[in-house]
N, C-alpha and C positions, 0 to 999 in steps of 0.2 A: 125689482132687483133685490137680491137676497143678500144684500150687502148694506150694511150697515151705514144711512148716508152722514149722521154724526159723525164718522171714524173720518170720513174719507173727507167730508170737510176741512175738519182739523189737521187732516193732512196737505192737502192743498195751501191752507192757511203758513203750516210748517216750511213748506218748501218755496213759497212765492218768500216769506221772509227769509229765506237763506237758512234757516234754524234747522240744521242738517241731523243732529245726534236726535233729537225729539222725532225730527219727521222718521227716523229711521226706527226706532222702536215705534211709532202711530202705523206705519207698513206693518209692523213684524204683528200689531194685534189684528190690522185688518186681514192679514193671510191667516191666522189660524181662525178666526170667525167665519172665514168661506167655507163652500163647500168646494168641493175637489169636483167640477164641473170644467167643459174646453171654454166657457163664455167667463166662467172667473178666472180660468186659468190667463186667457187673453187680459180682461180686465188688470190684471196684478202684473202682467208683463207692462201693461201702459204706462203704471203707477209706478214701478221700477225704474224703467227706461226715463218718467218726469224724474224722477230720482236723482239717475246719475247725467240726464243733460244739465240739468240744473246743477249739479254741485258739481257737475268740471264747464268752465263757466267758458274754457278756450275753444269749445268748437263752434266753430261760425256757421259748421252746417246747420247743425242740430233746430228744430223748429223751435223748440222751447227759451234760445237761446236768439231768435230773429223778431220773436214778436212781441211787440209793445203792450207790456200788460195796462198798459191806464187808457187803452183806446177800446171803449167799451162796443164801438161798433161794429170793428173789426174780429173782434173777441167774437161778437154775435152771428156774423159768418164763417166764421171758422166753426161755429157751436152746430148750426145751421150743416155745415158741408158733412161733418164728422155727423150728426144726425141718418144723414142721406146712407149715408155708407154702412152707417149702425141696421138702416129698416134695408139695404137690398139684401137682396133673398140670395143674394150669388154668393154673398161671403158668409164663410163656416161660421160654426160658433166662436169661436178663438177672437177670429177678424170683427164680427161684432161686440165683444165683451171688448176687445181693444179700442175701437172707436167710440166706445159707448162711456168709456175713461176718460177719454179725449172730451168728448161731448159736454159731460160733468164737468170737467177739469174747468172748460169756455165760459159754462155757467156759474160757476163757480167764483173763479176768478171776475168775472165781468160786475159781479153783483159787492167785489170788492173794493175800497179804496183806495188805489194804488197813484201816489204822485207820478205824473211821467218822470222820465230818467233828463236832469238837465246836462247843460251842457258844461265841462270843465270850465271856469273862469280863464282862462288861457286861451281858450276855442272861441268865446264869446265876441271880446274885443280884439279881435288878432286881426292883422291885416296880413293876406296871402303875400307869404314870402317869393321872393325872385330864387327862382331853380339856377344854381351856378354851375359851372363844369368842374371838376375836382381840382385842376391844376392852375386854373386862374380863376377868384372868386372875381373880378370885375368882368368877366365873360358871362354872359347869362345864353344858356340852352335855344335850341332851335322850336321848342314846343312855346317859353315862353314870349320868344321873341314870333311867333305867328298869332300866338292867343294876343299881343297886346295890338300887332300888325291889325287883326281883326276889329278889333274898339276900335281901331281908328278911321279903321272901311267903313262902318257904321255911324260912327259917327258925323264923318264928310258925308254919307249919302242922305243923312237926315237933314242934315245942314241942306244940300243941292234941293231937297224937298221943300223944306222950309222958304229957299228963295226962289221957288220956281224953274229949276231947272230941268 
């Protein structure tokens, strides 16, 4: 690969920490160090697009925005799939030098140590609140009045188990 893998490291390194002004000058040296080929041109669309999923943090589609960076096994198939897709022979150069970012990117990452994302102290110890109707809060909804209906099917039929029934 004719691309500098120091640059793109440190890029990677840039952008899992949110350090968005550095990652974006670490891009602008690794595009002028390319050559003007369709496998780099894919490559630096990759590196772009980790770019701006990552620094707009609200789209829930975006992959880079769904996948747990501290799960390094997960990282390892994802490395693994984007591998697959880099060697078939069906996709142009573009589509290779794009996966082939992707692939790095798994590697990369995976070899990093990244804390999992915890959970807000509020989420942790919270007990699921009772859904009420707007217009009288001692009224609770038809979802939760079935979901608690159901604990209780369950738990009578464990009970009739238990004694034989």
């Amino acid at each position: 690969m004719p691309i500098a893998q120091a640059l793109v490291t440190r890029y990677f390194q840039l952008i899992v920490s949110r350090q968005f002004a550095e990652a974006e000058r670490e891009l602008e040296r690794v595009k002028q160090k390319m050559q003007r080929t369709e496998w780099n041109r894919g490559y630096f669309r990759a590196l772009y697009g980790m770019y701006l999923s990552r620094k707009n943090n609200a789209d829930d589609y975006a992959f880079f925005n769904k996948v747990d960076l501290s799960d390094k096994v997960a990282l390892n198939n994802y490395r693994k799939e984007f591998l697959l897709h880099m060697g078939n022979g069906l996709h142009g150069d573009f589509d290779r030098g794009y996966f082939s970012a992707w692939a790095d990117c798994m590697r990369i990452i995976s070899r990093m140590n990244i804390a999992a994302p915890e959970k807000p102290a509020a989420e942790q110890g919270k007990q699921k609140n009772i859904e009420t109707t707007r217009n009288d809060r001692s009224q609770a909804t038809i979802a939760n009045f079935l979901q608690e209906t159901s604990k209780v099917e369950k738990a009578v039929e464990e009970e009739n188990k238990s004694i034989g029934k």
